[in-house]
C-alpha positions as semicolon CSV with decimal commas, in nm:
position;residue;x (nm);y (nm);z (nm)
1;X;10,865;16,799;7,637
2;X;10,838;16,444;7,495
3;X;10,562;16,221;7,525
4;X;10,554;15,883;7,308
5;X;10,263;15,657;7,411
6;X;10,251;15,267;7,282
7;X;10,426;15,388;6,897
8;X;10,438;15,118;6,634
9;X;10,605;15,178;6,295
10;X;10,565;14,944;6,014
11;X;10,720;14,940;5,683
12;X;10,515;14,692;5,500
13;X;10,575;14,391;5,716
14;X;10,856;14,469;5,912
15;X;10,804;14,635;6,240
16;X;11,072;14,982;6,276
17;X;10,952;15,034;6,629
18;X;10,736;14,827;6,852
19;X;10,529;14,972;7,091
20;X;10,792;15,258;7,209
21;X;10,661;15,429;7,519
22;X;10,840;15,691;7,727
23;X;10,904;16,076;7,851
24;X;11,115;16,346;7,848
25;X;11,083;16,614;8,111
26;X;11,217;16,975;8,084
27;X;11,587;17,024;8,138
28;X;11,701;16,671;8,059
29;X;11,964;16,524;7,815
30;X;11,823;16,192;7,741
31;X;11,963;15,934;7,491
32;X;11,841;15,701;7,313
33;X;12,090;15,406;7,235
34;X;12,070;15,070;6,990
35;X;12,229;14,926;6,703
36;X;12,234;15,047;6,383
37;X;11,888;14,959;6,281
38;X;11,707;14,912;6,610
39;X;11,453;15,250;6,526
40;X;11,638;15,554;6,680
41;X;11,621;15,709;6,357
42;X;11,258;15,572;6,268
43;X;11,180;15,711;6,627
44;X;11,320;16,034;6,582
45;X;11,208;16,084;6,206
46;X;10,828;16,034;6,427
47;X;10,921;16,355;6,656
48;X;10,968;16,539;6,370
49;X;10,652;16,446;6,155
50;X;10,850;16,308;5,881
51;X;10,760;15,982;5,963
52;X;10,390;15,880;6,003
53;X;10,302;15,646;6,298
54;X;10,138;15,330;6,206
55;X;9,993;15,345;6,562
56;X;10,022;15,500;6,908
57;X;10,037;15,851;6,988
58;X;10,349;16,105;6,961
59;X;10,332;16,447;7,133
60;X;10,582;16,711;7,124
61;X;10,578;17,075;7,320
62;X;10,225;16,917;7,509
63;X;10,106;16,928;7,101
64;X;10,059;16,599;6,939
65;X;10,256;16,548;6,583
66;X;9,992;16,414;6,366
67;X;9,712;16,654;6,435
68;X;9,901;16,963;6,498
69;X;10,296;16,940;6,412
70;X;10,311;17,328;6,370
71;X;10,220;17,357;6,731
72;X;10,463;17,049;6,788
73;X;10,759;17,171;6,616
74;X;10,746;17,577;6,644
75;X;10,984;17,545;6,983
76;X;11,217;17,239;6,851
77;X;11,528;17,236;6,692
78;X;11,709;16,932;6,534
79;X;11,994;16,765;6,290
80;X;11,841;16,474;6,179
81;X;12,026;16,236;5,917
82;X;12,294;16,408;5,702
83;X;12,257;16,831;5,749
84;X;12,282;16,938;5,360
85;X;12,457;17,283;5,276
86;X;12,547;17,513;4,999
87;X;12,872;17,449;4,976
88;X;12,920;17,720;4,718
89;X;12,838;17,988;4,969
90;X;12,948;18,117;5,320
91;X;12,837;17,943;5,608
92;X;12,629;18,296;5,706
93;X;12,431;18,316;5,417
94;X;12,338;17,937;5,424
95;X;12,184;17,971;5,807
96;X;12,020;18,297;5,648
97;X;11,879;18,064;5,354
98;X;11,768;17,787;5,572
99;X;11,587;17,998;5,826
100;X;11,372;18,137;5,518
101;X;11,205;17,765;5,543
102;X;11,045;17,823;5,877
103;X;11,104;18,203;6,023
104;X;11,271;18,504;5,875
105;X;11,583;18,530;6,123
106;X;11,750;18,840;6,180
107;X;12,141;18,880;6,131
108;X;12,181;18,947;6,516
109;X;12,041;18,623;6,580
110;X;12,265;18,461;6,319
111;X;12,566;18,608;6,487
112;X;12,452;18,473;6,822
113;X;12,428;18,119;6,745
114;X;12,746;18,137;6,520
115;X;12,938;18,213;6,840
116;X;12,732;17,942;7,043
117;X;12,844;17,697;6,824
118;X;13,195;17,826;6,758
119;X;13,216;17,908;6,428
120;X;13,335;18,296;6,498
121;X;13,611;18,411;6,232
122;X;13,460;18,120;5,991
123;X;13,091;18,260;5,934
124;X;13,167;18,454;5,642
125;X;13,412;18,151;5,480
126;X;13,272;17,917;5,191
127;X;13,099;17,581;5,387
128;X;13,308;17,412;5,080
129;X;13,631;17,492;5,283
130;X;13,500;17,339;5,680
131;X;13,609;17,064;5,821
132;X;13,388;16,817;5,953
133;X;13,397;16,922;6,273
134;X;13,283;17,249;6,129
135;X;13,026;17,131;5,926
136;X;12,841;16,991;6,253
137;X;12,889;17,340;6,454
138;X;12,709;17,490;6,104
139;X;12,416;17,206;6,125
140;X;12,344;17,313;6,483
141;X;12,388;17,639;6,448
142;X;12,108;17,612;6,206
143;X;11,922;17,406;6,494
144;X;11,924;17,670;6,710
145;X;11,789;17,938;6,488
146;X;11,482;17,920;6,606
147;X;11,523;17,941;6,948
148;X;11,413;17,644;7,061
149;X;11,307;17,493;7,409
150;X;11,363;17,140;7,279
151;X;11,699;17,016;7,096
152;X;11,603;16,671;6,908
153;X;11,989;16,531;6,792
154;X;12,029;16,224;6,578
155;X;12,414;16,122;6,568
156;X;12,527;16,440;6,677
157;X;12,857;16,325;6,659
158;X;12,930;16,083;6,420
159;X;13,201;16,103;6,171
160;X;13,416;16,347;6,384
161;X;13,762;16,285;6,538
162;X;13,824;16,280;6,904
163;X;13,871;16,652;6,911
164;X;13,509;16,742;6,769
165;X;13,385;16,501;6,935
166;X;13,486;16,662;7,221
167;X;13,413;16,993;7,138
168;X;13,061;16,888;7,023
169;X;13,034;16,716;7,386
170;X;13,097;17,017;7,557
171;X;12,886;17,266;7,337
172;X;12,572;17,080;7,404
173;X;12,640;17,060;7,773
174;X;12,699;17,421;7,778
175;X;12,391;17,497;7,592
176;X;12,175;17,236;7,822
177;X;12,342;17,476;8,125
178;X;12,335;17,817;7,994
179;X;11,995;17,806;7,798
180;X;11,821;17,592;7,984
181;X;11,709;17,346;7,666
182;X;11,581;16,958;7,685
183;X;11,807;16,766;7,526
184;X;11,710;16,439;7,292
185;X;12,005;16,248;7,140
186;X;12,040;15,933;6,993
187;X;12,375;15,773;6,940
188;X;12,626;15,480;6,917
189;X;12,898;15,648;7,102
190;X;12,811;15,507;7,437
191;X;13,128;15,682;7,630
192;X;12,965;16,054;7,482
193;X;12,615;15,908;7,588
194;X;12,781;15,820;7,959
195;X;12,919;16,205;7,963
196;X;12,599;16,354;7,841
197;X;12,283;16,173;7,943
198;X;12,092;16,202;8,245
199;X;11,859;15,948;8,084
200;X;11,873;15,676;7,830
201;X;11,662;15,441;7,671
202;X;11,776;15,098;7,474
203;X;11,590;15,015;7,181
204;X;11,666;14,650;6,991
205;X;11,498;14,513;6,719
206;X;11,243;14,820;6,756
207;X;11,131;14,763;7,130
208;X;11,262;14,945;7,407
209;X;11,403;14,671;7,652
210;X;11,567;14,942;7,910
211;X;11,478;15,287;8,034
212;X;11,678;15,470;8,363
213;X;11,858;15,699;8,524
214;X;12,287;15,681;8,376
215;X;12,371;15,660;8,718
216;X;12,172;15,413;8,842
217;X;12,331;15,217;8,559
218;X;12,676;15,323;8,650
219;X;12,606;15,193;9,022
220;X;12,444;14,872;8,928
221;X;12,565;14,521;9,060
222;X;12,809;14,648;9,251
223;X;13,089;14,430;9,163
224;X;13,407;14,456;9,353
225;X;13,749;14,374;9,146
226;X;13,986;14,191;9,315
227;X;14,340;14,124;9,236
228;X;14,471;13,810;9,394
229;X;14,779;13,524;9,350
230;X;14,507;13,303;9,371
231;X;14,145;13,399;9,248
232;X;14,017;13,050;9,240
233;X;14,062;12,962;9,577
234;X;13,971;13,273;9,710
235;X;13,646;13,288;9,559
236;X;13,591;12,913;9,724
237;X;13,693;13,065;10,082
238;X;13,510;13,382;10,042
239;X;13,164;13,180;9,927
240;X;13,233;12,939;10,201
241;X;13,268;13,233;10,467
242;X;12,917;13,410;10,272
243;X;13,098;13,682;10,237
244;X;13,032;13,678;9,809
245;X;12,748;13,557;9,620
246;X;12,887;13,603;9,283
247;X;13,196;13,565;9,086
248;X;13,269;13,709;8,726
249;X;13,578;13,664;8,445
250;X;13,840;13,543;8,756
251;X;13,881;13,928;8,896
252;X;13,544;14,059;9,003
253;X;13,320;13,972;9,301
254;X;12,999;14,082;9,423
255;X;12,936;14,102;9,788
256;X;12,679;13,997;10,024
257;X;12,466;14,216;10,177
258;X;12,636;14,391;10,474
259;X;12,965;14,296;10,365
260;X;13,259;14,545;10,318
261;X;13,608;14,535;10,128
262;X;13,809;14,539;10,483
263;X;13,612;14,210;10,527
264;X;13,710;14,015;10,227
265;X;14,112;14,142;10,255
266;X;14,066;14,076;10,608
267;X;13,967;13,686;10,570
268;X;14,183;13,595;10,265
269;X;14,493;13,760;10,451
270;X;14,378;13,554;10,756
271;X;14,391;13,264;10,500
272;X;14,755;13,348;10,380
273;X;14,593;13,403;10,042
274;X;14,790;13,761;9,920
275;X;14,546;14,078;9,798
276;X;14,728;14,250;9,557
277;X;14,459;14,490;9,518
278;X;14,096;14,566;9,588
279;X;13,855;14,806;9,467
280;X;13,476;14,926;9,368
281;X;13,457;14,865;9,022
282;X;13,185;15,142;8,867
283;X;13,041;14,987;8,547
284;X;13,039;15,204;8,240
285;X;12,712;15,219;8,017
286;X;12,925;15,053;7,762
287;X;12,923;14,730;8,007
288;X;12,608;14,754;8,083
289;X;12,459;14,808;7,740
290;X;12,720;14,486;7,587
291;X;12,582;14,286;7,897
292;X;12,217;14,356;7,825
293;X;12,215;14,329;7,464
294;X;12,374;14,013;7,493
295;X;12,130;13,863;7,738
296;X;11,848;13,981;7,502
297;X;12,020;13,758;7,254
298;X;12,094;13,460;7,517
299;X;11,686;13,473;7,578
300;X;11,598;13,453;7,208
301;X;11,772;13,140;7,144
């Protein structure tokens, strides 16, 4: 559904994005993660034709962008940057306004995606008088106007409270499920991006330096936490016994190959040193993202 090959983006003499390559299949919620600044929204704005590449190729739908962004974009929906709105008339005749730009949409179809999105009740109230939380259910409601095959979602959550946060969470899930649609998101929540993705990507300073599977991530290093009286000296026994080859922040472990939990209570009990607790620790994309930026910086200097 996505296909970016070797992208570059320059504004003048700064690079935006740095040879950006990857894929999207059908069916997938992908996400693409970085700092503010790192080219998500320079990547995205590329999708969608509204940026020009400086190189590289960009294809949407099997169409490329450049030579053929009708093709490209007749199947893809999106909120990118700040949705604008009338606010000085109903939230119904706004999507019937905005869907004058592409398609003439029909007021069944209207109805439908204003009860995908949850805005039932609301449709025929001012967009002057939503919430926040409302005002994003409105912007994709518009996204899904035409119905697309491809969702393309920059910040699809930002500036709402927990509650629209997670109602936004569990809309696009449901419409990944129910219609079937691919799924591109960037964002800086990394907990939504943990609950959503199947996918992600990590872009810094414009180049991608990570692309995998979120659980793959969530299963990587395996570290073990350990709760102990004495951490210090049971890291020494454990390393002496090769039970460990790695210690990290005085409570987690990483174990040698073959090695189980029952092992490492077994010989510290054995040792009279007292396990207080032991446990698979699962690491969150927000570790691993922290971790990996940070190396990216330790390698620079």
């Amino acid at each position: 559904m996505i296909e970016l090959r070797n992208v570059v983006k320059k504004f003048g003499g700064r690079v935006a994005v740095d040879d950006l390559s990857f894929t999207v299949p059908r069916g997938e919620i992908y996400g693409l993660l970085g700092h503010n600044g790192a080219g998500k929204s320079t990547a995205i704005g590329m999708m969608l034709g509204q940026v020009w590449p400086t190189g590289g190729e960009v294809k949407i739908c099997g169409h490329d962008v450049q030579s053929n962004r009708r093709a490209a974009l007749m199947q893809v929906g999106a909120i990118f940057e700040t949705p604008v709105f009338y606010d000085y008339l109903s939230g119904a005749r706004n999507l019937e306004i905005l869907s004058t730009y592409t398609a003439p949409t029909s007021k069944a179809r209207i109805q439908e995606v204003v009860e995908w999105v949850g805005l039932t009740g609301r449709e025929q109230s001012k967009v002057r008088t939503y919430s926040h939380g409302m005002r994003a259910r409105l912007a994709l409601a518009q996204a899904l106007l035409p119905k697309p095959e491809l969702l393309i979602l920059d910040e699809p959550s930002d500036g709402l409270d927990p509650e629209g946060i997670h109602e936004m969470r569990q809309t696009i899930l449901r419409l990944q499920r129910e219609l079937g649609l691919t799924i591109f998101l960037s964002s800086h929540l990394l907990n939504e991006v943990e609950q959503l993705c199947t996918r992600i990507a990590v872009l810094q300073q414009g180049k991608k330096v990570f692309e995998g599977n979120v659980a793959d991530v969530k299963a990587a290093r395996g570290k073990v936490a350990l709760k102990t009286s004495d951490f210090e000296s049971a890291a020494k026994l454990l390393r002496e016994h090769g039970l460990i080859t790695a210690t990290e922040q005085d409570k987690f472990i990483t174990l040698a190959g073959g090695h189980s939990t029952a092992e490492i209570t077994q010989a510290l009990v054995s040792a009279g040193i007292a396990v207080e607790g032991i446990w698979q620790n699962e690491q969150t994309v927000e570790d691993f993202y922290l971790g990996l930026v940070n190396r990216q910086r330790e390698e620079k200097q």
